[in-house]
The first five atom37 places (N, CA, C, CB, O) and aatype in JSON, in Angstrom:
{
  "aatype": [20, 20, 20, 20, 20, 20, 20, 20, 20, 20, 20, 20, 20, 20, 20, 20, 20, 20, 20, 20, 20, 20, 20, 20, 20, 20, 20, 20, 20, 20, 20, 20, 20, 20, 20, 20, 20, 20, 20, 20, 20, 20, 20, 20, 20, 20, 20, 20, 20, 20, 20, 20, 20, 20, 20, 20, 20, 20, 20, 20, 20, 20, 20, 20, 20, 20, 20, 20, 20, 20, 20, 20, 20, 20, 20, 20, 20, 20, 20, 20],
  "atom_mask": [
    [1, 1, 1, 1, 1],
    [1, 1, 1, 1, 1],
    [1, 1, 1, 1, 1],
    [1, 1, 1, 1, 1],
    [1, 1, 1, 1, 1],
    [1, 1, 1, 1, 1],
    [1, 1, 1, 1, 1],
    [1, 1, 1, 1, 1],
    [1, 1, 1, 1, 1],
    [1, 1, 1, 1, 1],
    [1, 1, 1, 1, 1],
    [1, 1, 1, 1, 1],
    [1, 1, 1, 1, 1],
    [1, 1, 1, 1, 1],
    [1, 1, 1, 1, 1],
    [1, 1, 1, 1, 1],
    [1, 1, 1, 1, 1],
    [1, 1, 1, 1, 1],
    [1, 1, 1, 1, 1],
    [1, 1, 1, 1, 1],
    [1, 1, 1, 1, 1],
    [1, 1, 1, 1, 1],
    [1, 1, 1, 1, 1],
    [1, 1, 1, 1, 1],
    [1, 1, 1, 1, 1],
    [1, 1, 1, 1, 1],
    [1, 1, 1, 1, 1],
    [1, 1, 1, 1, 1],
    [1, 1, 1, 1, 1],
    [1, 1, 1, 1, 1],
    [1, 1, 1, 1, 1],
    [1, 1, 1, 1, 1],
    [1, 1, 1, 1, 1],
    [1, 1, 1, 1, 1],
    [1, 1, 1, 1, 1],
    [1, 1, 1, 1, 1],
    [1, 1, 1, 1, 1],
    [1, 1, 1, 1, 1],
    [1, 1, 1, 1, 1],
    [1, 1, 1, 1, 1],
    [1, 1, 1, 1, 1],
    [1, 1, 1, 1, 1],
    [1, 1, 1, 1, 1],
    [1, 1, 1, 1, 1],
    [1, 1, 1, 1, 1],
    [1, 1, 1, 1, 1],
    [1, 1, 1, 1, 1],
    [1, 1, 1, 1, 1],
    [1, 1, 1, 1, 1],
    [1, 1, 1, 1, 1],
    [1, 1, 1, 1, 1],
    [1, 1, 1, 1, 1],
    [1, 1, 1, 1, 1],
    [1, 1, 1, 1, 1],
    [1, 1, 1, 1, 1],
    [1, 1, 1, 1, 1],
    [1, 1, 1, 1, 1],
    [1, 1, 1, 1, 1],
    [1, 1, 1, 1, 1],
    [1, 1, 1, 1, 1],
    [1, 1, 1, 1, 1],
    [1, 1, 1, 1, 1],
    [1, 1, 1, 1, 1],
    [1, 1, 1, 1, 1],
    [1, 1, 1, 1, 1],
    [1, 1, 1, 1, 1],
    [1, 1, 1, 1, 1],
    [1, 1, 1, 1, 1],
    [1, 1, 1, 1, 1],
    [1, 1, 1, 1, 1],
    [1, 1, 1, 1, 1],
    [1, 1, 1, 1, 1],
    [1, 1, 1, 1, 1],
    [1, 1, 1, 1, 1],
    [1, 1, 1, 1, 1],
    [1, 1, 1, 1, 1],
    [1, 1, 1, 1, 1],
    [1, 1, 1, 1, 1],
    [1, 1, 1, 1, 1],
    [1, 1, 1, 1, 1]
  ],
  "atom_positions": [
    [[-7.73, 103.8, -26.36], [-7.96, 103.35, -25.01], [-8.52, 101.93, -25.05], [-8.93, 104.3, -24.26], [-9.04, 101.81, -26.16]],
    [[-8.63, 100.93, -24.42], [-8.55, 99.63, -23.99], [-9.29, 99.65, -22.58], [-7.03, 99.13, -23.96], [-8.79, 100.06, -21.53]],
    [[-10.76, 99.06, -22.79], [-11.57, 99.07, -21.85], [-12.27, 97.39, -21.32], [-12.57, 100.11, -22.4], [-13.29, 96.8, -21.67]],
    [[-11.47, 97.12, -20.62], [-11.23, 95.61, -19.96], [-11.99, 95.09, -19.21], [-10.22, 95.42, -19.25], [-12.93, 95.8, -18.84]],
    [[-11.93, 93.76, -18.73], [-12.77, 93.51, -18.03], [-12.12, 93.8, -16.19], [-13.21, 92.04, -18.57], [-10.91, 93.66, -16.03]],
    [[-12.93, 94.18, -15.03], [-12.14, 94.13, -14.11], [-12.08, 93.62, -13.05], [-11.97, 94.84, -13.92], [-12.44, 94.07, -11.96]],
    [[-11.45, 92.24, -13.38], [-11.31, 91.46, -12.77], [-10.04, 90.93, -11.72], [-11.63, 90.94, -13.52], [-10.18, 90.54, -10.56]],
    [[-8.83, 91.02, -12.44], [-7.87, 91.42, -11.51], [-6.76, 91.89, -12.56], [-7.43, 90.2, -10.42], [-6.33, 91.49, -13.65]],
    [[-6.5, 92.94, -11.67], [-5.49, 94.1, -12.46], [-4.27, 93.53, -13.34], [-4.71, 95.11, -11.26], [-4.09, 93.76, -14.53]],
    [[-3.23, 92.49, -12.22], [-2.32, 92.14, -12.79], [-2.98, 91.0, -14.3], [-1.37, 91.55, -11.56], [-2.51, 91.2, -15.42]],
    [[-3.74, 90.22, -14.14], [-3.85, 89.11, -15.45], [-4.41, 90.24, -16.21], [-4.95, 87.48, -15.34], [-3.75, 90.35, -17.25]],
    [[-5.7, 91.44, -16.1], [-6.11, 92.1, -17.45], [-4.72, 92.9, -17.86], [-7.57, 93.23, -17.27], [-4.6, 93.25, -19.03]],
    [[-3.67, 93.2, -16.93], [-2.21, 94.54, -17.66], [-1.72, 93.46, -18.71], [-0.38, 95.19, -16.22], [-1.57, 93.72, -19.9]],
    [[-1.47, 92.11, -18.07], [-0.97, 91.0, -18.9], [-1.4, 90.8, -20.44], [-1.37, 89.82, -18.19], [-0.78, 90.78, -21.5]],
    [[-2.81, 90.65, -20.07], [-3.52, 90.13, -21.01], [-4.0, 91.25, -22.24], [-4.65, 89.47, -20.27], [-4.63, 91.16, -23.29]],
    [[-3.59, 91.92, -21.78], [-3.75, 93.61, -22.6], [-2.26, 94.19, -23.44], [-4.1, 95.04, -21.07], [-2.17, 94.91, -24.44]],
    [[-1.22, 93.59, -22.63], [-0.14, 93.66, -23.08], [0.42, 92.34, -23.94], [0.56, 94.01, -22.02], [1.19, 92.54, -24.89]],
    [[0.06, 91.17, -23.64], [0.3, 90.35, -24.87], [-0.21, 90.86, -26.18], [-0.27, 89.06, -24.69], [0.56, 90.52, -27.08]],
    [[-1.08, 91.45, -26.56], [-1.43, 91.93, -27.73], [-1.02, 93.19, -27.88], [-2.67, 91.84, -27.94], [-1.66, 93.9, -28.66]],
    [[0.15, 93.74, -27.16], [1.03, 94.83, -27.21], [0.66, 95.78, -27.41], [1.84, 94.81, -27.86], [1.07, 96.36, -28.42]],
    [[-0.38, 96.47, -26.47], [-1.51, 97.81, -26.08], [-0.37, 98.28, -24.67], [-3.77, 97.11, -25.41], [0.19, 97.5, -23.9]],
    [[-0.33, 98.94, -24.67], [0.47, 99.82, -23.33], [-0.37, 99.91, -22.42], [0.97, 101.36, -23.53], [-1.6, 99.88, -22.51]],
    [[0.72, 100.07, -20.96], [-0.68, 99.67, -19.99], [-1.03, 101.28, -19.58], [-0.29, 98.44, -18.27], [-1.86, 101.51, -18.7]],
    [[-0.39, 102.27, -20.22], [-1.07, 103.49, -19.51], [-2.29, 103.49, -20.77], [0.09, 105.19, -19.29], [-3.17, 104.33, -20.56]],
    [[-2.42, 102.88, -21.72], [-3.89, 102.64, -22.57], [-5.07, 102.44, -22.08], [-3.92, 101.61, -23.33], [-6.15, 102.84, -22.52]],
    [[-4.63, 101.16, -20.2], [-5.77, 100.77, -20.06], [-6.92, 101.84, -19.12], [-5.49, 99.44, -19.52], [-6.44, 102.74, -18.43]],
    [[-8.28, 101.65, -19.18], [-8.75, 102.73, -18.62], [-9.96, 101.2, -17.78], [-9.39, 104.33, -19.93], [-10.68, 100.47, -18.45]],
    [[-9.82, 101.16, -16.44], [-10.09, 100.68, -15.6], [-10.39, 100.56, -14.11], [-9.72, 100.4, -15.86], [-11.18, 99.81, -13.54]],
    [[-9.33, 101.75, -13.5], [-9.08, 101.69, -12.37], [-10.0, 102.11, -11.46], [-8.13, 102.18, -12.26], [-10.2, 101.48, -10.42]],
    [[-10.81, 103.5, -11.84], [-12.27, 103.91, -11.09], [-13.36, 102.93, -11.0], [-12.96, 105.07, -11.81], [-13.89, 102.54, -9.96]],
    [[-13.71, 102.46, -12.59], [-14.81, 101.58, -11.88], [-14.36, 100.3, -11.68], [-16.12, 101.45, -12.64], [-14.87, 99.4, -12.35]],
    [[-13.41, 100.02, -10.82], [-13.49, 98.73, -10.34], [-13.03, 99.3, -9.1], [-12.69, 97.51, -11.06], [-12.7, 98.48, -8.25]],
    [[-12.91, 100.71, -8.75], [-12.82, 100.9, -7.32], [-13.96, 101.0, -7.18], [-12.08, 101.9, -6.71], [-14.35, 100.47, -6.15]],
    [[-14.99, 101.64, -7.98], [-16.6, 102.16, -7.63], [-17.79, 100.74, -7.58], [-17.17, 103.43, -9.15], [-18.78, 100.46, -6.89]],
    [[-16.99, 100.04, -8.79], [-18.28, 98.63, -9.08], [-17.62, 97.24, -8.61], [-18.75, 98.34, -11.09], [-18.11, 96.19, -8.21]],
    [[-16.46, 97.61, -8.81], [-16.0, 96.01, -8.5], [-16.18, 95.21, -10.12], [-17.3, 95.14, -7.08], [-16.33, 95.86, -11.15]],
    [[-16.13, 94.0, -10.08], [-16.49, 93.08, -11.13], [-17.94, 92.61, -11.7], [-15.93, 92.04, -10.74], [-18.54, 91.57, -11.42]],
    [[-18.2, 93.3, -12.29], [-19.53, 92.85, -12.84], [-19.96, 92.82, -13.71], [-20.28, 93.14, -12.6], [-20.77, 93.6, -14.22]],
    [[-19.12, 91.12, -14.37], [-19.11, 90.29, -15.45], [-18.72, 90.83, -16.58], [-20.21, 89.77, -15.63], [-18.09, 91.89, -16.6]],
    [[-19.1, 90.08, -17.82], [-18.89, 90.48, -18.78], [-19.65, 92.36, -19.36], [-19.27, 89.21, -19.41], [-19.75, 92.75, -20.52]],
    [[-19.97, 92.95, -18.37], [-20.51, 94.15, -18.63], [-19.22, 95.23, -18.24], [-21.95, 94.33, -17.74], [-19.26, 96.45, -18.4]],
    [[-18.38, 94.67, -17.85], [-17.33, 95.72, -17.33], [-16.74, 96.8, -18.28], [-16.15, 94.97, -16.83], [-16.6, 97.96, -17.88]],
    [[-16.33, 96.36, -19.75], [-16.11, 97.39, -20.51], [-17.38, 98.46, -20.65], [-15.69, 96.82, -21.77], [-17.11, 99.64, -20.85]],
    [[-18.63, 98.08, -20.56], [-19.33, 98.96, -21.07], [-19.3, 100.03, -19.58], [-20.83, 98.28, -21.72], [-19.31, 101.19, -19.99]],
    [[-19.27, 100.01, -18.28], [-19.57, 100.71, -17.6], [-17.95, 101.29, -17.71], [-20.35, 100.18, -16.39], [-17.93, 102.5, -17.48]],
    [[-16.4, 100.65, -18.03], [-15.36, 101.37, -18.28], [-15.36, 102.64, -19.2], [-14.57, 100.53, -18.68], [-14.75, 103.67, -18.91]],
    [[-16.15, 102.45, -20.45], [-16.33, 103.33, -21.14], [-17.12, 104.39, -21.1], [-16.45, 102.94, -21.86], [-16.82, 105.49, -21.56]],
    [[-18.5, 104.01, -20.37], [-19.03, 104.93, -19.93], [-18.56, 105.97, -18.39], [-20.14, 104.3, -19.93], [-19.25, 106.9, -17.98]],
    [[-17.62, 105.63, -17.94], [-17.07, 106.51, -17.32], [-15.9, 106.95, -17.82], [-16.98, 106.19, -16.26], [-15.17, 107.76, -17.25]],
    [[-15.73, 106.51, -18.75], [-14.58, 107.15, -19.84], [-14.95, 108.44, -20.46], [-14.31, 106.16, -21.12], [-14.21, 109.43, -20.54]],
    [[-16.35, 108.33, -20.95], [-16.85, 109.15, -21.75], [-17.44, 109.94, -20.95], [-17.57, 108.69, -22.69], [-17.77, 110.91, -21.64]],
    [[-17.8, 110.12, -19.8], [-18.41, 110.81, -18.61], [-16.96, 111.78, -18.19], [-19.03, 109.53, -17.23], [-17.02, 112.98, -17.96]],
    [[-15.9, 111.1, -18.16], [-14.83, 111.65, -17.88], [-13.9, 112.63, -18.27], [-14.44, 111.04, -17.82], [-13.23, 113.54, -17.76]],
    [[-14.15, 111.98, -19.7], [-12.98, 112.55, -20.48], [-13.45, 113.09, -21.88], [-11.85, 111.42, -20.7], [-12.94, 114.04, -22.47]],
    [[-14.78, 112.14, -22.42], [-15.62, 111.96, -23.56], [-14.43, 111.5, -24.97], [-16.58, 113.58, -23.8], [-13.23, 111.57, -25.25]],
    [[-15.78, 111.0, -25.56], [-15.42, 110.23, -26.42], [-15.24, 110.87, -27.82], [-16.26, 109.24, -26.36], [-16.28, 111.33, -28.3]],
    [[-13.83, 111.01, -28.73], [-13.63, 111.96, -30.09], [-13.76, 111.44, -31.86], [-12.06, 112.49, -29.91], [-13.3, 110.41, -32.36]],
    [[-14.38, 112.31, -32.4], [-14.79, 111.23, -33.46], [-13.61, 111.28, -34.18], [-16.15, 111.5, -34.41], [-12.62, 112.0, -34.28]],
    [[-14.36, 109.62, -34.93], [-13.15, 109.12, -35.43], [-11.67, 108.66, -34.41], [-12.84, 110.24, -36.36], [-10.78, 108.08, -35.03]],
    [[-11.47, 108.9, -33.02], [-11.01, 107.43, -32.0], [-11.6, 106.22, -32.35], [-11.45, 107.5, -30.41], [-12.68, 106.0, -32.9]],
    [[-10.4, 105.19, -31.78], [-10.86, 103.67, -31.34], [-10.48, 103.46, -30.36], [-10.51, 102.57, -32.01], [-9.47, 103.76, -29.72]],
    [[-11.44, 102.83, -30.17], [-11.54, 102.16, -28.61], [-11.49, 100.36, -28.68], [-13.27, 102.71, -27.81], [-11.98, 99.67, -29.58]],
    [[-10.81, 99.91, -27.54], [-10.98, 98.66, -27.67], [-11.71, 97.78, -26.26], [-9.58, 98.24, -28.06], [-11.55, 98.01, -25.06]],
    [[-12.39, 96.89, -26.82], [-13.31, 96.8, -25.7], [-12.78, 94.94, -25.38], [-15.3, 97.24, -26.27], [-12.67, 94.17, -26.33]],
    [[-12.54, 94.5, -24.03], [-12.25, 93.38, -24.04], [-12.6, 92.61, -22.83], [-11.1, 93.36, -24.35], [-12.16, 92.9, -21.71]],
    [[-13.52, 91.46, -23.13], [-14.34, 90.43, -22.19], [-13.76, 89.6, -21.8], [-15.34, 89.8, -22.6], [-12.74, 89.95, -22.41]],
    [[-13.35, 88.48, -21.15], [-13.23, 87.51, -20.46], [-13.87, 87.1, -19.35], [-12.35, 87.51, -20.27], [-14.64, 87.76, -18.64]],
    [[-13.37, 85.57, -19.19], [-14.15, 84.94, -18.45], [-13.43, 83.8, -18.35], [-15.44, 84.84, -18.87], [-12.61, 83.75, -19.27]],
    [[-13.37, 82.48, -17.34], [-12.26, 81.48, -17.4], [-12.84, 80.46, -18.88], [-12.14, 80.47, -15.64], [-13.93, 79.91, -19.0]],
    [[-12.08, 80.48, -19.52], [-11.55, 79.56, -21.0], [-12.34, 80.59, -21.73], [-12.1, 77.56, -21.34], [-13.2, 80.12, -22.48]],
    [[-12.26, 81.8, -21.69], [-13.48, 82.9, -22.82], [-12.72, 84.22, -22.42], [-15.71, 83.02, -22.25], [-12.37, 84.68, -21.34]],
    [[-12.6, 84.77, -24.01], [-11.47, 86.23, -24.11], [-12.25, 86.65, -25.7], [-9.08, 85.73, -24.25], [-12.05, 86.05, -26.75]],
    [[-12.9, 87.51, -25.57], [-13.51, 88.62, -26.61], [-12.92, 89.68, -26.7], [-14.76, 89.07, -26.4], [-12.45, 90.22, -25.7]],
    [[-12.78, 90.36, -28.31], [-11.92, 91.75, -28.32], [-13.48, 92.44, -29.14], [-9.92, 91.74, -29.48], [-14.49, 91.89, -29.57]],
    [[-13.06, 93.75, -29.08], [-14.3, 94.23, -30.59], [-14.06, 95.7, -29.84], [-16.65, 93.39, -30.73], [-14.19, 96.26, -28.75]],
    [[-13.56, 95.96, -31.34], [-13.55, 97.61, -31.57], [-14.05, 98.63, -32.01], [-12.99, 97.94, -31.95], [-14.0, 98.81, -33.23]],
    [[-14.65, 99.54, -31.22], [-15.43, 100.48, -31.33], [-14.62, 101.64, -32.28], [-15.87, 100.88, -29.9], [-13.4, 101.66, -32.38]],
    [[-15.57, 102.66, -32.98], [-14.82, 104.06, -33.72], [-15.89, 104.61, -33.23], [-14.46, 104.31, -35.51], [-17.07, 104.27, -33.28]],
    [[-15.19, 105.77, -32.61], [-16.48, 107.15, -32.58], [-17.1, 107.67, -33.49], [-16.13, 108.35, -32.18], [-16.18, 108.04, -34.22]],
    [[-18.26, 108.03, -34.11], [-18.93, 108.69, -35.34], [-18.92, 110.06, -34.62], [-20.57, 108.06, -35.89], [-19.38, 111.05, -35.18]]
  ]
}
């Protein structure tokens, strides 16, 4: 799963799919109906309603990804 920033849907499907992640990967859509955009913290509240949701299995990866205008961070999590 691929936990983005959410900022606007079409540039993060884009920007998630240039590095050729599928977009049913991305997991986004609740909290940016519930929070909206709020900043570079967005993967962490994506995941935590990921893991509230669905929970998190050891040994998965997860990919977690920031932006911001001229600023794009990746960093991947493994479940223990």
């Amino acid at each position: 799963m691929v936990f983005p920033t959410n900022l606007f849907v079409p540039l993060t499907s884009f920007n998630t799919a240039v590095v050729g992640v599928r977009k049913t990967k991305l997991h986004f859509t609740e909290t940016l109906r519930r929070f909206g955009h709020c900043g570079n913290c967005d993967w962490m509240l994506n995941l935590m309603n990921y893991r509230d949701a669905v929970g998190l299995r050891r040994g998965e990866q997860y990919l977690l990804q920031a932006s911001a205008p001229g600023f794009i961070a990746w960093g991947l999590l493994v479940a223990v």
